[in-house]
Z-matrix of the N, CA and C atoms (Angstrom, degrees):
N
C 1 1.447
C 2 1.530 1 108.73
N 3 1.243 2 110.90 1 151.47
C 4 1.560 3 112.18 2 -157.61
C 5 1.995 4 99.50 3 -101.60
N 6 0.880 5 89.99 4 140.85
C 7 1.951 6 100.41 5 -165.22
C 8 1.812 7 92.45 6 -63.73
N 9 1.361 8 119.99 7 124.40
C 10 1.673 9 127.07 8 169.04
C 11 1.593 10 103.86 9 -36.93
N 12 1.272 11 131.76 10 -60.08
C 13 1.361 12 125.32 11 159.05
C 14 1.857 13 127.79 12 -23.02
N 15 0.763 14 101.32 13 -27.15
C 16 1.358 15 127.89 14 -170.69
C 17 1.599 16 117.83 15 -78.30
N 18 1.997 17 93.42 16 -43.05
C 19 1.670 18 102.65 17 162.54
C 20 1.235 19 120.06 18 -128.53
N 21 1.325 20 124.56 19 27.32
C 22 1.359 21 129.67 20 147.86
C 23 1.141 22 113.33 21 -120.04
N 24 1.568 23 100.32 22 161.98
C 25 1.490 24 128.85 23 136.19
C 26 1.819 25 139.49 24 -87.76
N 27 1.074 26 114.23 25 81.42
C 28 1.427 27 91.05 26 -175.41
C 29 1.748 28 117.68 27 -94.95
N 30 1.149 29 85.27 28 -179.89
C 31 1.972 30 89.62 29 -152.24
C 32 1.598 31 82.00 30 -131.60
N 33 1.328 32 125.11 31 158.94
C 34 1.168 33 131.76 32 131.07
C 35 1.228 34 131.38 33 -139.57
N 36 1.206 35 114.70 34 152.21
C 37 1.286 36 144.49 35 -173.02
C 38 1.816 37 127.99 36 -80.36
N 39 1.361 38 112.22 37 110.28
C 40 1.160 39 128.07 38 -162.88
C 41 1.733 40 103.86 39 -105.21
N 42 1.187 41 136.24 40 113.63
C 43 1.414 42 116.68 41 174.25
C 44 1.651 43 98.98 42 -103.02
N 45 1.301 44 115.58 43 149.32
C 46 1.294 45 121.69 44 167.23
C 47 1.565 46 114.32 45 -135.73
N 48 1.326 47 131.46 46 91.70
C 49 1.652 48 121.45 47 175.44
C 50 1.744 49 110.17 48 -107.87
N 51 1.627 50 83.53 49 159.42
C 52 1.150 51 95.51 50 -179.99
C 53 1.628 52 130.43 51 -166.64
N 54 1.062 53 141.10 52 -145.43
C 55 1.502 54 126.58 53 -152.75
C 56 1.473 55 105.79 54 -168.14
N 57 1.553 56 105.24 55 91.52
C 58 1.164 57 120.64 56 -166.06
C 59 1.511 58 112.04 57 -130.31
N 60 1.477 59 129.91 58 175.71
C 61 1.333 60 116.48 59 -168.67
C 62 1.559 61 98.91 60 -150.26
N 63 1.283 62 126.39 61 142.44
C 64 1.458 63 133.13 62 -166.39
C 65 1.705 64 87.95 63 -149.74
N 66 1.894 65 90.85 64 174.90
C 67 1.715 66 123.21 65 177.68
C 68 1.464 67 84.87 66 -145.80
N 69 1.532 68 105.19 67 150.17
C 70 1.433 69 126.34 68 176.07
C 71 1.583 70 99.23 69 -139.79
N 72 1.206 71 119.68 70 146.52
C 73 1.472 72 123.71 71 166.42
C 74 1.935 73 132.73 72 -34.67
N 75 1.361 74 89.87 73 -28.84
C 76 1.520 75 103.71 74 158.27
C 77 1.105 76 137.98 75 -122.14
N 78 1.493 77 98.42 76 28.33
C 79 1.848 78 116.14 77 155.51
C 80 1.576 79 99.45 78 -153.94
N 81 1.630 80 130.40 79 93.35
C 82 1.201 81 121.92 80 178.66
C 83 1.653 82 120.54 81 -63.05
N 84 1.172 83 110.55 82 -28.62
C 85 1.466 84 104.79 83 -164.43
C 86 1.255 85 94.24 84 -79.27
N 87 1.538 86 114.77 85 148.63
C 88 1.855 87 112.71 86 169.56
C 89 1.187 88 117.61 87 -68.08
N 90 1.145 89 147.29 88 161.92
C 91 1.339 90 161.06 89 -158.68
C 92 1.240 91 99.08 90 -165.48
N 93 1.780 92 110.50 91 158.12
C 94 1.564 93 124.10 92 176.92
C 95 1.623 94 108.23 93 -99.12
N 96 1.057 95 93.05 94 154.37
C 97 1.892 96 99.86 95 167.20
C 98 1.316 97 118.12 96 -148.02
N 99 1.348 98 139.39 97 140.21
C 100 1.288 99 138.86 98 165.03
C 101 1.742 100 105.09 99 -84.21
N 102 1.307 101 98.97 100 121.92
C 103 1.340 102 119.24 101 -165.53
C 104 1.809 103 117.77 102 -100.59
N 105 0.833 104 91.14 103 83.25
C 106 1.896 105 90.13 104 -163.62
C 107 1.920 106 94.59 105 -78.43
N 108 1.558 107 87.57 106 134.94
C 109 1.539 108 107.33 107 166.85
C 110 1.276 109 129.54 108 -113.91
N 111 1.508 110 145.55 109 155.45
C 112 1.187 111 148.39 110 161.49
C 113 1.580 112 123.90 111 -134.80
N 114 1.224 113 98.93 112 113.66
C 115 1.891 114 102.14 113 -154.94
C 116 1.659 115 81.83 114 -101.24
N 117 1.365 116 114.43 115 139.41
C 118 1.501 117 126.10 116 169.42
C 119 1.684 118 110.08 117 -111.33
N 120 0.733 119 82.73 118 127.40
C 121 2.195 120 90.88 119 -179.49
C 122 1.766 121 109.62 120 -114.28
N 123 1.529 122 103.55 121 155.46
C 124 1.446 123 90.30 122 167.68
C 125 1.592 124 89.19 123 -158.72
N 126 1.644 125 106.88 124 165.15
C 127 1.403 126 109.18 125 173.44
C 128 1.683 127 102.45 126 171.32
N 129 1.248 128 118.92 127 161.53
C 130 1.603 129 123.93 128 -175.53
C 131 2.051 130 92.92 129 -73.92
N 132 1.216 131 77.57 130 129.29
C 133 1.571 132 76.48 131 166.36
C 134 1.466 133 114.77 132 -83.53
N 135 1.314 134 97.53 133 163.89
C 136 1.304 135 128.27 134 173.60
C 137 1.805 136 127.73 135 -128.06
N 138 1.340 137 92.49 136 116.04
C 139 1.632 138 90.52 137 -179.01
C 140 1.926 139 111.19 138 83.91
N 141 1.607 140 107.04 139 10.26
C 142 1.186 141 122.00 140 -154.79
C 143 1.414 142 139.12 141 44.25
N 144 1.832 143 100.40 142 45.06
C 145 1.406 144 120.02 143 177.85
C 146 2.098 145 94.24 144 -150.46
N 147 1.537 146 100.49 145 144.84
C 148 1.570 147 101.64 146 -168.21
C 149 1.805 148 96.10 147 -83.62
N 150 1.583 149 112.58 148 -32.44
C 151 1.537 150 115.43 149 162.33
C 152 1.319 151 109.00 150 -163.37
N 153 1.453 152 124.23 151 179.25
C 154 1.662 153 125.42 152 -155.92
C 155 1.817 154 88.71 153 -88.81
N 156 1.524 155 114.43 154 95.89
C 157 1.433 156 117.54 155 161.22
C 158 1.683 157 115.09 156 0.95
N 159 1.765 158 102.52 157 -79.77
C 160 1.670 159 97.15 158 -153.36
C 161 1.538 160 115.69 159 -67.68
N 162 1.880 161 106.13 160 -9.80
C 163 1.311 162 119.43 161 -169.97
C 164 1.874 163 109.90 162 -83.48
N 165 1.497 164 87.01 163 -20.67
C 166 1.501 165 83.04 164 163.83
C 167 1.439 166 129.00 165 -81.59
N 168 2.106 167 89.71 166 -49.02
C 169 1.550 168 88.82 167 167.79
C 170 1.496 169 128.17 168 -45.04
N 171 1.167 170 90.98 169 -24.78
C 172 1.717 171 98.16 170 -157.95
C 173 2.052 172 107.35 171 -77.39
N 174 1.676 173 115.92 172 -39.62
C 175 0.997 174 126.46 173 146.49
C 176 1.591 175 133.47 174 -66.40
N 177 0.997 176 114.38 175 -1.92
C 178 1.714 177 116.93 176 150.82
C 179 1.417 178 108.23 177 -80.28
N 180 1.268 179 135.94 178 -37.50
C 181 1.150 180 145.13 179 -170.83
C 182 1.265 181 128.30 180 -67.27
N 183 1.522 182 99.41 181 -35.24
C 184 1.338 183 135.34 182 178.52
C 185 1.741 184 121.95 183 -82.62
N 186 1.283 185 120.15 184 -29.56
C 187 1.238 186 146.84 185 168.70
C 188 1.648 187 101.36 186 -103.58
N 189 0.999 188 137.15 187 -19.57
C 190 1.412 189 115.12 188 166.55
C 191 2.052 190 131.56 189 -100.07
N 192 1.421 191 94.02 190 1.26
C 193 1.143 192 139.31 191 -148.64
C 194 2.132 193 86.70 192 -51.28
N 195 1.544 194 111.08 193 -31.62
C 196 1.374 195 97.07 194 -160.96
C 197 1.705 196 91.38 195 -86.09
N 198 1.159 197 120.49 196 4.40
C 199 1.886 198 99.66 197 -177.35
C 200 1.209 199 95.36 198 -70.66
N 201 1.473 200 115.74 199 -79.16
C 202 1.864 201 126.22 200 -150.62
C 203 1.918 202 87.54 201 -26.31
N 204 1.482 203 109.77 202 128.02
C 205 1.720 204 126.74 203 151.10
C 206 1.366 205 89.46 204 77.73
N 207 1.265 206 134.95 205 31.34
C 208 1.826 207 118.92 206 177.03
C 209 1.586 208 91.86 207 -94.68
N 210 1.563 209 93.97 208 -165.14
C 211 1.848 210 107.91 209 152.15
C 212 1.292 211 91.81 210 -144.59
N 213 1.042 212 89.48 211 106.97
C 214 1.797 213 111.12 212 168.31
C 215 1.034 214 109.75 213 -76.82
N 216 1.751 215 147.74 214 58.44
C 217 1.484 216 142.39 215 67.43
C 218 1.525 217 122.11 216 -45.41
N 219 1.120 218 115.54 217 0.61
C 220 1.682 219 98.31 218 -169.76
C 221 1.986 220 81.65 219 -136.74
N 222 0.816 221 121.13 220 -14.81
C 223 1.709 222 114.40 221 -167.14
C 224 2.142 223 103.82 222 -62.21
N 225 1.315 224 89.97 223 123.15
C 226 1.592 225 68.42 224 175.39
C 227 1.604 226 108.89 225 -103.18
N 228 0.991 227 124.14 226 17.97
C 229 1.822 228 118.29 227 173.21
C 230 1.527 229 91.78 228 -70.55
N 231 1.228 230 144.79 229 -45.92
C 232 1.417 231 157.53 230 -161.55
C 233 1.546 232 97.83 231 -65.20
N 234 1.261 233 121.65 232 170.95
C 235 1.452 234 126.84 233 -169.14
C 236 1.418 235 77.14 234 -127.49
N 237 2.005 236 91.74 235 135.32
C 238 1.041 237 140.42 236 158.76
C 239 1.854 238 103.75 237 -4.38
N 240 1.305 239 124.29 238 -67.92
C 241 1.262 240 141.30 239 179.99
C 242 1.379 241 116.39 240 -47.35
N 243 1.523 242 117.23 241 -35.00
C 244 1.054 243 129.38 242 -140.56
C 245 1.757 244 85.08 243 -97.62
N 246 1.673 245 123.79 244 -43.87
C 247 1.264 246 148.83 245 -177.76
C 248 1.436 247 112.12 246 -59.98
N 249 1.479 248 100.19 247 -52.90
C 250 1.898 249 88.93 248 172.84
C 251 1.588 250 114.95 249 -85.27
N 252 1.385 251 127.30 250 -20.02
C 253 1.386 252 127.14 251 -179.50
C 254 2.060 253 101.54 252 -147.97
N 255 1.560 254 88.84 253 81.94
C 256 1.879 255 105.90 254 175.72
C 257 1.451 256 91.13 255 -66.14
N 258 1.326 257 124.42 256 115.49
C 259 1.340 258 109.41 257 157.71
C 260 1.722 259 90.13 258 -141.24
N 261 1.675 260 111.24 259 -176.10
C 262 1.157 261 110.89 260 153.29
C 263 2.077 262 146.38 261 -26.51
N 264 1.255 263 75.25 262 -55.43
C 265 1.693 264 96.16 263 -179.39
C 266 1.611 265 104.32 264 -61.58
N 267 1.607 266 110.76 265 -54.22
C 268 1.413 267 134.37 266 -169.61
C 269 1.613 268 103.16 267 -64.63
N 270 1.039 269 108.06 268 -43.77
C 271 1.748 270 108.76 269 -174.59
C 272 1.339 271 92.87 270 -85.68
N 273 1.017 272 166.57 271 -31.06
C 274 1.459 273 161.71 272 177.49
C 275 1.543 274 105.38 273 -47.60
N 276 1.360 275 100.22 274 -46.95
C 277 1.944 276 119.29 275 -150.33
C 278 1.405 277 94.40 276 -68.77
N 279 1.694 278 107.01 277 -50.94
C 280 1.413 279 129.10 278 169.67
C 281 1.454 280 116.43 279 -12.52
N 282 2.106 281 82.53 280 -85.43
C 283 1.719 282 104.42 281 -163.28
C 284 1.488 283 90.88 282 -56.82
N 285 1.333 284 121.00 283 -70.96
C 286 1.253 285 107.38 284 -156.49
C 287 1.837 286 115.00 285 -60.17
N 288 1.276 287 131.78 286 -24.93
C 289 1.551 288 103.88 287 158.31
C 290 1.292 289 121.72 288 -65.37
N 291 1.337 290 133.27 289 -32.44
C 292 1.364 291 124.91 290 169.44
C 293 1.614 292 127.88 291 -59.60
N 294 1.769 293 113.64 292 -44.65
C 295 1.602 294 93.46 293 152.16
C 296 1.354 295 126.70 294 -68.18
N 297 1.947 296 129.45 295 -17.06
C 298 1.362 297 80.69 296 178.10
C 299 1.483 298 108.70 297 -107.56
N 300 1.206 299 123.99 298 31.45
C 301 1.632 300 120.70 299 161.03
C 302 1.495 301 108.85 300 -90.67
N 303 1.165 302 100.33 301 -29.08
C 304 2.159 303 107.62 302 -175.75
C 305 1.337 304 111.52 303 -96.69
N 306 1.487 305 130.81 304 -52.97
C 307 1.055 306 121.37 305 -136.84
C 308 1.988 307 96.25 306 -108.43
N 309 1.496 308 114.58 307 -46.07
C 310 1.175 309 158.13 308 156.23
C 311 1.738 310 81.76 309 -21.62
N 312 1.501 311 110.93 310 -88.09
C 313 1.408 312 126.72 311 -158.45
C 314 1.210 313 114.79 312 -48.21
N 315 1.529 314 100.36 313 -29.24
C 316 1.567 315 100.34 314 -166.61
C 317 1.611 316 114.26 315 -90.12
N 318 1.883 317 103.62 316 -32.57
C 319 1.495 318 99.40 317 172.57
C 320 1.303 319 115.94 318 -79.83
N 321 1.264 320 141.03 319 -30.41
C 322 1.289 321 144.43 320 153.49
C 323 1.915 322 104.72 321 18.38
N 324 1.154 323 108.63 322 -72.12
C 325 1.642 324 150.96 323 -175.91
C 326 1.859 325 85.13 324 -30.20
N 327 1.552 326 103.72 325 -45.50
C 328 1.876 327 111.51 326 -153.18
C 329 1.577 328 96.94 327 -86.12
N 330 1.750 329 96.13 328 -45.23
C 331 1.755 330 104.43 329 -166.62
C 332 1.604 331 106.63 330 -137.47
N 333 1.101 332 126.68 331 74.43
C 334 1.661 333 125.19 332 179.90
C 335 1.483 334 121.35 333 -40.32
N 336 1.781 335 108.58 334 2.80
C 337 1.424 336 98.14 335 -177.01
C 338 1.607 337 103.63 336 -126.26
N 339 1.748 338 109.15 337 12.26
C 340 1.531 339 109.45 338 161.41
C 341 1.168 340 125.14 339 -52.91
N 342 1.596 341 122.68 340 142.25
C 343 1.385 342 108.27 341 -163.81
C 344 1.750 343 81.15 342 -156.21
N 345 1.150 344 97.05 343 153.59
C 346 1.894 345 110.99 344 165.46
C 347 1.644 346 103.35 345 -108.62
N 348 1.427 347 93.98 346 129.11
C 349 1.232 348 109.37 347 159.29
C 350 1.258 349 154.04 348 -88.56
N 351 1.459 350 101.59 349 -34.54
C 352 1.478 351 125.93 350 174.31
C 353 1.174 352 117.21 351 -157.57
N 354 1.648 353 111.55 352 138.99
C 355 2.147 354 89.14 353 160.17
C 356 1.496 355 101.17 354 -140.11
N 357 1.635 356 107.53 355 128.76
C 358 1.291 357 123.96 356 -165.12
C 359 1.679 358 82.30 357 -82.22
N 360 1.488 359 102.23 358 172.59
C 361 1.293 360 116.31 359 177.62
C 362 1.888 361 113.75 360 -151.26
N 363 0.720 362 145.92 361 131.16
C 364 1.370 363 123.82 362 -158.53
C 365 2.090 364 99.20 363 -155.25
N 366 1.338 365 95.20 364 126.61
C 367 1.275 366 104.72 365 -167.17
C 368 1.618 367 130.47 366 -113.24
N 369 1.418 368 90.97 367 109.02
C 370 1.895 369 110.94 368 -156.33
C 371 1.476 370 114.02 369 -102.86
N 372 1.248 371 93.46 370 160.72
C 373 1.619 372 93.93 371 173.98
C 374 1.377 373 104.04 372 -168.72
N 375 1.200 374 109.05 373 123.35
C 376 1.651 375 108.39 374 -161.13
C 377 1.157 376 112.66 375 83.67
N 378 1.538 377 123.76 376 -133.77
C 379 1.206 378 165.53 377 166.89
C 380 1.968 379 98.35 378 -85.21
N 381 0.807 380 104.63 379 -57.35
C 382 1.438 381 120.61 380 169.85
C 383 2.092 382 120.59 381 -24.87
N 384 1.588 383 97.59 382 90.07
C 385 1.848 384 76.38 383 174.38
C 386 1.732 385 106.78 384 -93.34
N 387 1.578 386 117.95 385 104.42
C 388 1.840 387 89.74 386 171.85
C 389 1.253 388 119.09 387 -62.87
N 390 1.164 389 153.39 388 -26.86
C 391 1.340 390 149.12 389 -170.19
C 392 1.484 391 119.46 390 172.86
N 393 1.414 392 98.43 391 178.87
C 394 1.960 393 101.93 392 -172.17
C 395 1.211 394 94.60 393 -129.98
N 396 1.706 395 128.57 394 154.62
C 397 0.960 396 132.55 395 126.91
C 398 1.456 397 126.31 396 -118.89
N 399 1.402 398 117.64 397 154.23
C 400 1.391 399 114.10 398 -162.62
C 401 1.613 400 90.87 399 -117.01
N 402 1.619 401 129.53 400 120.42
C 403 1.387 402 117.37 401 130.27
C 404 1.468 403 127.04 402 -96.41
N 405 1.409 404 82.13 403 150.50
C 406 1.320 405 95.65 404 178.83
C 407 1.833 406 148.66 405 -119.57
N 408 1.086 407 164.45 406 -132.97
C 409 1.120 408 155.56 407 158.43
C 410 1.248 409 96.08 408 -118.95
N 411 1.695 410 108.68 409 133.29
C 412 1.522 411 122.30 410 175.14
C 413 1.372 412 104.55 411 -105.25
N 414 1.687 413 87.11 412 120.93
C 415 1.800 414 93.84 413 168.01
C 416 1.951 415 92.66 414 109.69
């Protein structure tokens, strides 16, 4: 019988939101937004887990720690890009280089075949979602 590993992929799913405030060229004044995230992971498990859930959650949390209440025009954990034009796309590029230079690097150590896949980003206000963008890993 062929090992479940063998015919899947599993992914998991990290949510991270939060409440941050930006200016874009066609709205100067800053404004707040609740910023909903979805970090996708993948890797061969081990021990029949790909890594220990809360230790990840808990290191996303830990490495993302300067968004919640910033203004990400002025935040410098964020990439350069992300500072002159915060948008969806730009905060995506962000989170996801910062987990996998920070968060990525560090669990490595637990599971050498953790990997990030994607991080959706989705941009609310109110009740209100205006839109998503998804980056992703090429290749």
């Amino acid at each position: 019988m062929s090992s479940p590993s063998n015919l899947f992929r599993t992914r998991l799913l990290v949510y991270f939101d939060f409440e941050a405030s930006h200016s874009l060229d066609t709205r100067e004044v800053p404004h707040p937004h609740l910023w909903k995230t979805v970090l996708t992971f993948t890797g061969e498990p081990i021990k029949g887990r790909i890594i220990d859930f809360p230790e990840l959650e808990s290191s996303i949390q830990d490495d993302l720690r300067s968004l919640p209440g910033s203004y990400l025009n002025e935040n410098r954990d964020v990439l350069s890009e992300c500072r002159d034009f915060p948008t969806c796309e730009t905060l995506g590029t962000s989170i996801f280089t910062l987990v996998r230079e920070k968060t990525i690097a560090r669990l490595r150590t637990k599971n050498p075949t953790l990997t990030i896949l994607s991080v959706q980003v989705q941009l609310c206000e109110g009740p209100r979602v205006y839109g998503a963008a998804i980056v992703e890993a090429d290749g």
